[in-house]
FITORNU-224637 format. One record per residue (C-alpha): residue in three letters; x, y, z. Coordinates in steps of 0.02 Angstrom, whole numbers, plus 50000, padded with zeros to 5 digits. Example, Ala and Ser with C-alpha at 12.3 -4.5 7.8 and 13.67 -1.06 7.14 Angstrom:
<recs>
<rec><aa>ALA</aa><east>50615</east><north>49775</north><up>50390</up></rec>
<rec><aa>SER</aa><east>50684</east><north>49947</north><up>50357</up></rec>
</recs>
This chain:
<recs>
<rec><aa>UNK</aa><east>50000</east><north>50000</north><up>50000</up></rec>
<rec><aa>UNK</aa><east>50058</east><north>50164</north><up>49970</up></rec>
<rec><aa>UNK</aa><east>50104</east><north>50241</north><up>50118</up></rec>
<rec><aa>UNK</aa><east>50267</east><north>50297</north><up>50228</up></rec>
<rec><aa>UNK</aa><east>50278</east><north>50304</north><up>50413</up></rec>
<rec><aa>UNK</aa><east>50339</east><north>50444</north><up>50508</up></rec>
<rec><aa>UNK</aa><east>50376</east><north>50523</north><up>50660</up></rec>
<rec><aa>UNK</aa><east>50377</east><north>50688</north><up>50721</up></rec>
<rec><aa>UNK</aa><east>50403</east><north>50765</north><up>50933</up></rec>
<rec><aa>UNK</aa><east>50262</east><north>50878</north><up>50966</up></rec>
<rec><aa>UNK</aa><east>50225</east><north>50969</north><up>51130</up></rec>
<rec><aa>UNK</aa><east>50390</east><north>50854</north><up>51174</up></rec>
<rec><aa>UNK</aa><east>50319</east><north>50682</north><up>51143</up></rec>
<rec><aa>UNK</aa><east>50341</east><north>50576</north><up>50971</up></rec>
<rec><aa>UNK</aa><east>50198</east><north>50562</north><up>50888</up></rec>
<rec><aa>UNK</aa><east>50200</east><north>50445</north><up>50743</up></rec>
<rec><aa>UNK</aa><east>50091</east><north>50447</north><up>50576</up></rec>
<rec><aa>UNK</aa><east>50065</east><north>50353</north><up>50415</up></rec>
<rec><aa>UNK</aa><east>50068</east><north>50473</north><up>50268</up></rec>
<rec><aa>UNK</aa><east>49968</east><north>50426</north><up>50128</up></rec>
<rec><aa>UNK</aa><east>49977</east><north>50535</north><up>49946</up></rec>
<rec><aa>UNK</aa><east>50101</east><north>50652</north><up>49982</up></rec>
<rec><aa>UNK</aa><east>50129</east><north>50729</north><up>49804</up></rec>
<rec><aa>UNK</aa><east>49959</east><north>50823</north><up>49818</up></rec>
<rec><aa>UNK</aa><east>49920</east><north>50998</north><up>49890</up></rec>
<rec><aa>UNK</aa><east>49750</east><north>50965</north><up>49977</up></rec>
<rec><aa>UNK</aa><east>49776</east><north>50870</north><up>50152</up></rec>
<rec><aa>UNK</aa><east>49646</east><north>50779</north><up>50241</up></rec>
<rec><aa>UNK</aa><east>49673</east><north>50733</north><up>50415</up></rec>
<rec><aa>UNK</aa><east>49607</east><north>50550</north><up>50485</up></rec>
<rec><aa>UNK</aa><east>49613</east><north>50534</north><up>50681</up></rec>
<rec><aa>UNK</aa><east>49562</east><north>50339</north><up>50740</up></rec>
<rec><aa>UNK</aa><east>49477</east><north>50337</north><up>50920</up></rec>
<rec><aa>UNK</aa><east>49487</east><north>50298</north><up>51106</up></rec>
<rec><aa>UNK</aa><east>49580</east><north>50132</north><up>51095</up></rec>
<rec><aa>UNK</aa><east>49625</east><north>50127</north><up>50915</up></rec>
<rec><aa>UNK</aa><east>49783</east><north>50186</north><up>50799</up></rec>
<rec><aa>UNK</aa><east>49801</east><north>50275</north><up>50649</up></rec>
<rec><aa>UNK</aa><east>49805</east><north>50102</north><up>50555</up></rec>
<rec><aa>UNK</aa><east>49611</east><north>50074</north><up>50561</up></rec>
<rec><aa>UNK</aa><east>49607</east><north>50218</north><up>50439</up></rec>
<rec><aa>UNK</aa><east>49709</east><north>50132</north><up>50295</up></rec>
<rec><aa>UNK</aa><east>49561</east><north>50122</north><up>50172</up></rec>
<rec><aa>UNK</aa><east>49489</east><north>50270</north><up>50186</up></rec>
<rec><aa>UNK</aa><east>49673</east><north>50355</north><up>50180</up></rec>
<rec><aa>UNK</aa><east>49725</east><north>50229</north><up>50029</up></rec>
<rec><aa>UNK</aa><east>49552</east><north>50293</north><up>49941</up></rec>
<rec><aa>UNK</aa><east>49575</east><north>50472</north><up>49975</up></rec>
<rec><aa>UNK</aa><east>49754</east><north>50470</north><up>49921</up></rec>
<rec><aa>UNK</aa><east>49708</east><north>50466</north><up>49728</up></rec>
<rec><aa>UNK</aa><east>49655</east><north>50662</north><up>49776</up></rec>
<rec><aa>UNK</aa><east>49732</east><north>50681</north><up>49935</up></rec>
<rec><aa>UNK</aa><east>49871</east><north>50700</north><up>50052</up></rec>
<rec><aa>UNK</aa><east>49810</east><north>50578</north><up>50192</up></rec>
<rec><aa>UNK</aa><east>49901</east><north>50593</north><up>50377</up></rec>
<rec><aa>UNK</aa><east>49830</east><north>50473</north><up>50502</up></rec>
<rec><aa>UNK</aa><east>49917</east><north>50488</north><up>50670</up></rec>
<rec><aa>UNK</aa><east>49937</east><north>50384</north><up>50822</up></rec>
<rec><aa>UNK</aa><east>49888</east><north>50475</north><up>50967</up></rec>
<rec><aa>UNK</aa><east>50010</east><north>50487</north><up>51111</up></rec>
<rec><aa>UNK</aa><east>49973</east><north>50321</north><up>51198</up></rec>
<rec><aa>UNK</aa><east>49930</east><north>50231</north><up>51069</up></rec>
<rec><aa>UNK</aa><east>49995</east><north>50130</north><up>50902</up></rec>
<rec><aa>UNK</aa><east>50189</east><north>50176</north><up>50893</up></rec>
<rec><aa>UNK</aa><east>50166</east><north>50358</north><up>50972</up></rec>
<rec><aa>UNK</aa><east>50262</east><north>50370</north><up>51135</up></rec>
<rec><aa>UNK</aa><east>50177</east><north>50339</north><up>51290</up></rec>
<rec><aa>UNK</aa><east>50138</east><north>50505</north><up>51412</up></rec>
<rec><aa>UNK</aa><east>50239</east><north>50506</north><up>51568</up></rec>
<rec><aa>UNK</aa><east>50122</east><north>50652</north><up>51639</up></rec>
<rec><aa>UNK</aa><east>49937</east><north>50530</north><up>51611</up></rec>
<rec><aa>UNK</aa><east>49823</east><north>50637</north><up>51720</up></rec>
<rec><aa>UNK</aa><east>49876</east><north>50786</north><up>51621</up></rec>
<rec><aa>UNK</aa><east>49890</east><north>50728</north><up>51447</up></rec>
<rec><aa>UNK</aa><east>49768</east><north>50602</north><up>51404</up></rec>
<rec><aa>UNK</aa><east>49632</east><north>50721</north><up>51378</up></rec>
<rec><aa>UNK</aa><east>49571</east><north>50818</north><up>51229</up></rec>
<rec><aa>UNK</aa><east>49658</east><north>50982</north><up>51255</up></rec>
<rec><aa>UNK</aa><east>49833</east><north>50905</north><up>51251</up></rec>
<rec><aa>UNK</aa><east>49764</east><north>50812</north><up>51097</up></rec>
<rec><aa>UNK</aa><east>49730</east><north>50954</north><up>50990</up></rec>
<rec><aa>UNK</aa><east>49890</east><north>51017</north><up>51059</up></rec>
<rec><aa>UNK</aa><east>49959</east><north>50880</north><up>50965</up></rec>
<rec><aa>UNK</aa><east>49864</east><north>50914</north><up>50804</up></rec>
<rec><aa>UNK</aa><east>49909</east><north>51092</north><up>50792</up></rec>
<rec><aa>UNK</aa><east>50101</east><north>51076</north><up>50795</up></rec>
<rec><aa>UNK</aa><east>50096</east><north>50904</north><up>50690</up></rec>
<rec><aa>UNK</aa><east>49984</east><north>51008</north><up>50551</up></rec>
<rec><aa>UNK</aa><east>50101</east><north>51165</north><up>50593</up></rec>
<rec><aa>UNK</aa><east>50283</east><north>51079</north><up>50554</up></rec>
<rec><aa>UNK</aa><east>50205</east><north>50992</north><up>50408</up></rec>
<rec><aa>UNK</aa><east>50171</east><north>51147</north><up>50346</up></rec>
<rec><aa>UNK</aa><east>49988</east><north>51131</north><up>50323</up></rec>
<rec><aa>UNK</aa><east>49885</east><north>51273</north><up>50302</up></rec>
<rec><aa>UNK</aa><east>49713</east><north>51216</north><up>50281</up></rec>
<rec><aa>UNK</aa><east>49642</east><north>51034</north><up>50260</up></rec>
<rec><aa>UNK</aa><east>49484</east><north>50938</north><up>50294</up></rec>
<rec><aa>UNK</aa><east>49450</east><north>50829</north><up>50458</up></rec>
<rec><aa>UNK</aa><east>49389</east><north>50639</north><up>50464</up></rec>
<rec><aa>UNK</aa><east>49366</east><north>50562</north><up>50635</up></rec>
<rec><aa>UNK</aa><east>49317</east><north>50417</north><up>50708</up></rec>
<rec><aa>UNK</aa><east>49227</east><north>50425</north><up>50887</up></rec>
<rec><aa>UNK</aa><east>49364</east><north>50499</north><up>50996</up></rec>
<rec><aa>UNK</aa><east>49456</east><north>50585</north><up>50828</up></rec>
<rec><aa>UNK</aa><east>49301</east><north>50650</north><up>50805</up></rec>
<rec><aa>UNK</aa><east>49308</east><north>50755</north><up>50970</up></rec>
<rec><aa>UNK</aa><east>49469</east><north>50815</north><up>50911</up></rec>
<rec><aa>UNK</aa><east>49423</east><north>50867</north><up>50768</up></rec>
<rec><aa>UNK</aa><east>49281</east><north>50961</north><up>50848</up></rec>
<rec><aa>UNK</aa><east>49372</east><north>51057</north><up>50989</up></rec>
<rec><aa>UNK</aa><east>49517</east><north>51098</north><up>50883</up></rec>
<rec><aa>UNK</aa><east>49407</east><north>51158</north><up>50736</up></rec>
<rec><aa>UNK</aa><east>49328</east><north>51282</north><up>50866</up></rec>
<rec><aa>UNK</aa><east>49489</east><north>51338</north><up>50959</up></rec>
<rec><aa>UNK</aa><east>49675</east><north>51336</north><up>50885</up></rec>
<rec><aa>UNK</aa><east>49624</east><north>51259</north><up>50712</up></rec>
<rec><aa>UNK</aa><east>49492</east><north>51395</north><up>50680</up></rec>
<rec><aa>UNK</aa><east>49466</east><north>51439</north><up>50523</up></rec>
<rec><aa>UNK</aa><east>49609</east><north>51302</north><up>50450</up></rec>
<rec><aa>UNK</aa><east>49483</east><north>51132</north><up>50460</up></rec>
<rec><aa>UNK</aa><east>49376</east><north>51182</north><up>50300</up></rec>
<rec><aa>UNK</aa><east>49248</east><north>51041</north><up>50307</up></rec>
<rec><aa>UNK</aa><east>49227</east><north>50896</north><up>50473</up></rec>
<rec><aa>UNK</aa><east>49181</east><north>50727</north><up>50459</up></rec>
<rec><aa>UNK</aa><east>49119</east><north>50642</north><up>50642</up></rec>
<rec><aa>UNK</aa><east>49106</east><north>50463</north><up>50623</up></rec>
<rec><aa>UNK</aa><east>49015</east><north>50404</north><up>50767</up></rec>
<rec><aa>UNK</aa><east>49028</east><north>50557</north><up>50854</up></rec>
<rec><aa>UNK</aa><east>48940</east><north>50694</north><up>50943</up></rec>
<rec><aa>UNK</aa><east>48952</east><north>50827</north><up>51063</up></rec>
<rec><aa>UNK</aa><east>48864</east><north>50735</north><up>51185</up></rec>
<rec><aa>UNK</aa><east>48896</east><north>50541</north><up>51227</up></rec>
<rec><aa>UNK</aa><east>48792</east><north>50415</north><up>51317</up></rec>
<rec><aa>UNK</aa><east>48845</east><north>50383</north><up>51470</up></rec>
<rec><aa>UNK</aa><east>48814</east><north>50188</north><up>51465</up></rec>
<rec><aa>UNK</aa><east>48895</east><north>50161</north><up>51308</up></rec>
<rec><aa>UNK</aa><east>49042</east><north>50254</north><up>51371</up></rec>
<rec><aa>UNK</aa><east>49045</east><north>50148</north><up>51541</up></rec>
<rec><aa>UNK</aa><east>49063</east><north>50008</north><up>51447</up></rec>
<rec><aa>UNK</aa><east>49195</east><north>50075</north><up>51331</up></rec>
<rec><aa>UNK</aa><east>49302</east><north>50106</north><up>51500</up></rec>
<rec><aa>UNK</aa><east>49287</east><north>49939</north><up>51548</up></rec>
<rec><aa>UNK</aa><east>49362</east><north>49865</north><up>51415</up></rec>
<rec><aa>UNK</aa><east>49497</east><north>49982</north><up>51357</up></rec>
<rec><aa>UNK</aa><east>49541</east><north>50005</north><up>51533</up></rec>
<rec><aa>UNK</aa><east>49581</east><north>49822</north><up>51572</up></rec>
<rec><aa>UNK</aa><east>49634</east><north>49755</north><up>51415</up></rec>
<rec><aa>UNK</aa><east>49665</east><north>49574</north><up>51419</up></rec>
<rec><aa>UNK</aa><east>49802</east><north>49457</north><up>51374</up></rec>
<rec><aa>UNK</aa><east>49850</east><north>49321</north><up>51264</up></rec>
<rec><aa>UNK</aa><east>49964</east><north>49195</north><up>51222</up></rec>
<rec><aa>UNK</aa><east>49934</east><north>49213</north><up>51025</up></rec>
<rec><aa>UNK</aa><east>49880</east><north>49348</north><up>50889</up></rec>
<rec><aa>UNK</aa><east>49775</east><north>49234</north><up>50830</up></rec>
<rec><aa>UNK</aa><east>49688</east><north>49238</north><up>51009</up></rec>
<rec><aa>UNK</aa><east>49693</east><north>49412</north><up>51022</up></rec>
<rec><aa>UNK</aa><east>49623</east><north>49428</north><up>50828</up></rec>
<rec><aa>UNK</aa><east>49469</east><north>49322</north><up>50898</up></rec>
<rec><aa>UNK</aa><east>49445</east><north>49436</north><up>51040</up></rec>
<rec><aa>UNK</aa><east>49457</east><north>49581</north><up>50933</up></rec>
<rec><aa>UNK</aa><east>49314</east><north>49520</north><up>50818</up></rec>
<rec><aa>UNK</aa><east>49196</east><north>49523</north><up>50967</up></rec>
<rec><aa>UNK</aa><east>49238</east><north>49688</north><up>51029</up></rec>
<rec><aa>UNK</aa><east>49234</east><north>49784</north><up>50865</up></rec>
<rec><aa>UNK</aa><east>49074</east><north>49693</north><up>50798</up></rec>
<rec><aa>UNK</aa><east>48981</east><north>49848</north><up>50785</up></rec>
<rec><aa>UNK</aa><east>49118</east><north>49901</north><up>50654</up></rec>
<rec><aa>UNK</aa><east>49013</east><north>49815</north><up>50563</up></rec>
<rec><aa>UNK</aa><east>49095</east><north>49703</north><up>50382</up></rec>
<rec><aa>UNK</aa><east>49287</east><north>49692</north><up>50391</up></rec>
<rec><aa>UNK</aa><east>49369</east><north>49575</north><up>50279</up></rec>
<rec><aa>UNK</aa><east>49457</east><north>49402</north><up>50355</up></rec>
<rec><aa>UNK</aa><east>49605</east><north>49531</north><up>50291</up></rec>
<rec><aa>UNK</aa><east>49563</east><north>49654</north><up>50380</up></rec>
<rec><aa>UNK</aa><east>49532</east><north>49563</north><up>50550</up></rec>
<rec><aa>UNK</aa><east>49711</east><north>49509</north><up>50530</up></rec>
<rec><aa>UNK</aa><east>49760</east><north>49682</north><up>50491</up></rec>
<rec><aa>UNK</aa><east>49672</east><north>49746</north><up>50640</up></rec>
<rec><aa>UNK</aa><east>49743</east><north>49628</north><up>50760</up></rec>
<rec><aa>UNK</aa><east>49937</east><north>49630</north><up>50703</up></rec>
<rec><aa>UNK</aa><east>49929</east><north>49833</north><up>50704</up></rec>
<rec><aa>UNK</aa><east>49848</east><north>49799</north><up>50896</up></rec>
<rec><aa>UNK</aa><east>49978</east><north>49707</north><up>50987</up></rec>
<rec><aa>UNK</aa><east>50118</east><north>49729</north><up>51083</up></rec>
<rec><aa>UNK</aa><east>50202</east><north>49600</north><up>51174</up></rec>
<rec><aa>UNK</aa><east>50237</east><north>49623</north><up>51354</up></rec>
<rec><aa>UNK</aa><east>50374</east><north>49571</north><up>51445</up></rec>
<rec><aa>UNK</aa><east>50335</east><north>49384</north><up>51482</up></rec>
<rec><aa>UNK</aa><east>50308</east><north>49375</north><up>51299</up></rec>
<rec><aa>UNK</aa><east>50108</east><north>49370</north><up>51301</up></rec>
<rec><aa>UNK</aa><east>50038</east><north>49485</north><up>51174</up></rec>
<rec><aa>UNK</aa><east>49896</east><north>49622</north><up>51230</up></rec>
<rec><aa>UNK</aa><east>49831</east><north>49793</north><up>51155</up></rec>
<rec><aa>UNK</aa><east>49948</east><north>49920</north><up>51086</up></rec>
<rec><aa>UNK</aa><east>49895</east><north>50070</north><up>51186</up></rec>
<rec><aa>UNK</aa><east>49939</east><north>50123</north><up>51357</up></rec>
<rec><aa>UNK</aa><east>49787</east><north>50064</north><up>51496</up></rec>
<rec><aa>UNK</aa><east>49818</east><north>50233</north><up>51562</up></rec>
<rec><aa>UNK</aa><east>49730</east><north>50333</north><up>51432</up></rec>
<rec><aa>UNK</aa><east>49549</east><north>50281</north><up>51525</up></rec>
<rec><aa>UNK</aa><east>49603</east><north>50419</north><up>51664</up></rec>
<rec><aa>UNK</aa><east>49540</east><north>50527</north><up>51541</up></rec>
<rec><aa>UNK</aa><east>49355</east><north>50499</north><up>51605</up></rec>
<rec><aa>UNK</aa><east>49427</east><north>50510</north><up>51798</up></rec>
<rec><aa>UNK</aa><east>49514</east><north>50657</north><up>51788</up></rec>
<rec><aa>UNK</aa><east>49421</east><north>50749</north><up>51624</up></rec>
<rec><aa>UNK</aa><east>49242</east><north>50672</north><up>51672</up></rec>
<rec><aa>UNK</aa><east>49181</east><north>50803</north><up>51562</up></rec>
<rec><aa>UNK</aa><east>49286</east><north>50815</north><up>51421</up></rec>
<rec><aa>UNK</aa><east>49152</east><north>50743</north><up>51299</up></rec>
<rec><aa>UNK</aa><east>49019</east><north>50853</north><up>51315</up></rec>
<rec><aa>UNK</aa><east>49066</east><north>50977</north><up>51185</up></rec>
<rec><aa>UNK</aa><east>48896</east><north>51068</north><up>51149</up></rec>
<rec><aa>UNK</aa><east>48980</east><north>51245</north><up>51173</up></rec>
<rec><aa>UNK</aa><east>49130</east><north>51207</north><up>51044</up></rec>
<rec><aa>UNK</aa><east>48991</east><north>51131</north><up>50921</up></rec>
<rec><aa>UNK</aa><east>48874</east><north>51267</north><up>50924</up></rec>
<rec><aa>UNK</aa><east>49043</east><north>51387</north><up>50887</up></rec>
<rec><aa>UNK</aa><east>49069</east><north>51288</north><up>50730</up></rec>
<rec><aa>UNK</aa><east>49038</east><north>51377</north><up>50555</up></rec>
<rec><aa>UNK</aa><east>49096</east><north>51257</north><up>50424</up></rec>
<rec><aa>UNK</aa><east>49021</east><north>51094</north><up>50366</up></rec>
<rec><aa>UNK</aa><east>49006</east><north>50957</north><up>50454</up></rec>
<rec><aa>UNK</aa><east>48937</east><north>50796</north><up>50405</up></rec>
<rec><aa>UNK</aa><east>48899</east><north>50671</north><up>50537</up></rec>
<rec><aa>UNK</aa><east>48906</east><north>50468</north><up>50494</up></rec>
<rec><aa>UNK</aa><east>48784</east><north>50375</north><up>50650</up></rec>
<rec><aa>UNK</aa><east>48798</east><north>50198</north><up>50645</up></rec>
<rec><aa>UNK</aa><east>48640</east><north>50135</north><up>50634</up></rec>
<rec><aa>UNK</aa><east>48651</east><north>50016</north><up>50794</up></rec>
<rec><aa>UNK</aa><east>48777</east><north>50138</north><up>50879</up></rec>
<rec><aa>UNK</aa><east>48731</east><north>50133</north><up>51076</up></rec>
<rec><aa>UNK</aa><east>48874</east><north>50294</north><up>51088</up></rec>
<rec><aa>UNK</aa><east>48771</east><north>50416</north><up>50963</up></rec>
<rec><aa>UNK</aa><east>48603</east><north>50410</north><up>51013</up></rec>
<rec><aa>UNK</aa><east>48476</east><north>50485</north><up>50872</up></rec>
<rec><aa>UNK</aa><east>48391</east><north>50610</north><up>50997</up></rec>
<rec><aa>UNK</aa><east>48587</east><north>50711</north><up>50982</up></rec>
<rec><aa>UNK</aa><east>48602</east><north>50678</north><up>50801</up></rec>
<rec><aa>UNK</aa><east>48413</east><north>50779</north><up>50797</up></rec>
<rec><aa>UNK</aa><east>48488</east><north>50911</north><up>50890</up></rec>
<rec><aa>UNK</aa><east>48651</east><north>50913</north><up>50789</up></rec>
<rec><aa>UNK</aa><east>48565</east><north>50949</north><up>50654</up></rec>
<rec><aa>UNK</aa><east>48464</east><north>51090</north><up>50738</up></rec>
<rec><aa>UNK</aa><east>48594</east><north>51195</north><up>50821</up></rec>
<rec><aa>UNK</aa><east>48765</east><north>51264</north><up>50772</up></rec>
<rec><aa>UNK</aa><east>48846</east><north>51205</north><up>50604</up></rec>
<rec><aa>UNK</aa><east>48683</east><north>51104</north><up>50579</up></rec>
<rec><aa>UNK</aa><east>48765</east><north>50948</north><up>50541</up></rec>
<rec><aa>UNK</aa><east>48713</east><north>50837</north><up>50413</up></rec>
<rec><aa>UNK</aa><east>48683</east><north>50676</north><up>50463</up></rec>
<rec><aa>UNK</aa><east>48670</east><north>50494</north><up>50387</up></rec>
<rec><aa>UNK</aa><east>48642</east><north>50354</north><up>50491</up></rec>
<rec><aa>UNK</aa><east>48752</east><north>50196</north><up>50411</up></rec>
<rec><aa>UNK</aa><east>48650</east><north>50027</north><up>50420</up></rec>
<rec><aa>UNK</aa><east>48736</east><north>49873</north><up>50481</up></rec>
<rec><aa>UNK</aa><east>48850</east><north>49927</north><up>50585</up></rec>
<rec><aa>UNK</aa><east>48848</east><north>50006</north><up>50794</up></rec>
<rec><aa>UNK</aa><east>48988</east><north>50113</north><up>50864</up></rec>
<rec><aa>UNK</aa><east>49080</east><north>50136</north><up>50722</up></rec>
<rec><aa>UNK</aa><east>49074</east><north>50123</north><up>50552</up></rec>
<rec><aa>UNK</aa><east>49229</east><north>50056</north><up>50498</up></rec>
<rec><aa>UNK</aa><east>49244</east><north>50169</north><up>50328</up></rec>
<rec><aa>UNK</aa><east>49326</east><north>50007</north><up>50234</up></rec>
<rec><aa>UNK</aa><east>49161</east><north>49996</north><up>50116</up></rec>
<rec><aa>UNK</aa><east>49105</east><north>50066</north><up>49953</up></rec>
<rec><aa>UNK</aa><east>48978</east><north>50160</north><up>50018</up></rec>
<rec><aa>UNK</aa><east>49044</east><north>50229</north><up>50157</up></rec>
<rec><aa>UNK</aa><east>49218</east><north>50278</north><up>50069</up></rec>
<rec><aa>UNK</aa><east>49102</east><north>50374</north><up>49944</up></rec>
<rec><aa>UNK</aa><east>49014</east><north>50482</north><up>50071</up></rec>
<rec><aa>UNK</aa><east>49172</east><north>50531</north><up>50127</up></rec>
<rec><aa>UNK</aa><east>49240</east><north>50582</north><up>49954</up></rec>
<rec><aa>UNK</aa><east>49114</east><north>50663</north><up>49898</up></rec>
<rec><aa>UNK</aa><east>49092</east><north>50784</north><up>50067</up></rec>
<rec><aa>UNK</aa><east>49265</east><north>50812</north><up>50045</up></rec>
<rec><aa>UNK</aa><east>49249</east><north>50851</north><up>49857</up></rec>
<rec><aa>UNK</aa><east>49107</east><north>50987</north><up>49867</up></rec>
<rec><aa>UNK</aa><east>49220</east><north>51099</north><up>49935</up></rec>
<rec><aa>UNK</aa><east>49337</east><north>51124</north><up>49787</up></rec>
</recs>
């Protein structure tokens, strides 16, 4: 696939990010969520690149980005948009569009009201809003905050399948994608998650970090919102209101799939594109 990997230190941590069709001008930004890495947006990056320069970073924590020594303090979205504004700064992006999934998505909104004003010309939330249900999150916690351990990647693959269900169709390919670009082995050679358990303090010490009604309603750009249809994180009573109050989102609810659409199918890659498109 056509991509490079790269690392850059921003806001003193390295932060690493696959780079996907670097020889254009426009840029779009993909940000994976809470417990993910930058890999789970490979086919929406490899389709975009045929138009677009595609960077999909790890966040700190997470994937091959260096873990934060300070937790309470930077695992939260502030530091996280930190992050975005000095990668997009030394790559010497001006403006670009957004895609992200669940927690990207938060990103995406926070920074596109406060130090990325006025740069993010068009928003993509996949799976997210600026308010969260607090179930769906509790049970998000309890998961990414314990993650398990196995002997095998096959064994973690398996486990991987049931969590990420609501993802929705993912190729046998893609399962094994999803699980090698997960692990990490730890010391006593078993193989777990590649992410840092730590990152849950977000919801200890940032118990409100999600509900970003104030930095939505700021928003004046475009924003398209993708619900999956089963999604227990997005409930349709915000996705009414999204599209009611600030940027008035527009909204399509993606069937087959829960909390969140993977944006590996047809369909799904061509709602992207074309949101992305109608700005030139």
């Amino acid at each position: 696939m056509g991509y490079t990997s790269n690392y850059l230190t921003c806001a003193g941590r390295e932060i690493h990010y696959t780079e996907w069709g670097a020889q254009h001008g426009e840029t779009v930004i993909a940000w994976h969520g809470l417990a993910r890495t930058g890999r789970d947006m490979d086919e929406v990056a490899e389709h975009l690149s045929s138009r677009y320069r595609v960077i999909c970073p790890d966040t700190i924590g997470r994937g091959l980005s260096e873990w934060s020594p300070d937790p309470v303090n930077e695992y939260q979205l502030s530091f996280y948009v930190r992050l975005a504004t000095e990668l997009v700064d030394q790559l010497d992006i001006d403006k670009f569009h957004w895609i992200g999934t669940s927690m990207g998505g938060a990103i995406g909104t926070l920074a596109a009201a406060t130090t990325l004003r006025g740069r993010i010309r068009r928003l993509i939330l996949n799976d997210n809003g600026p308010r969260l249900a607090e179930p769906a999150l509790q049970r998000i916690r309890a998961y990414a905050g314990n993650p398990p351990t196995f002997q095998r990647v096959t064994e973690l693959e398996q486990f991987l399948r049931k969590v990420y269900e609501p993802y929705g169709w993912l190729s046998d390919a893609q399962w094994r994608r999803m699980a090698e670009t997960s692990a990490r082995r730890l010391p006593d050679g078993r193989i777990t998650t590649h992410y840092d358990p730590a990152m849950v303090q977000q919801f200890i010490h940032h118990p409100d970090d999600y509900d970003l009604w104030d930095a939505y309603d700021s928003l004046d750009i475009p924003v398209l919102c993708l619900r999956g249809e089963h999604s227990d994180l997005l409930l349709p009573e915000t996705t009414d209101e999204m599209r009611r109050r600030g940027p008035r989102a527009v909204v399509v609810t993606i069937p087959g799939c829960g909390h969140a659409p993977a944006l590996n199918v047809p369909d799904q890659l061509e709602l992207v594109e074309r949101f992305f498109t109608a700005a030139d």
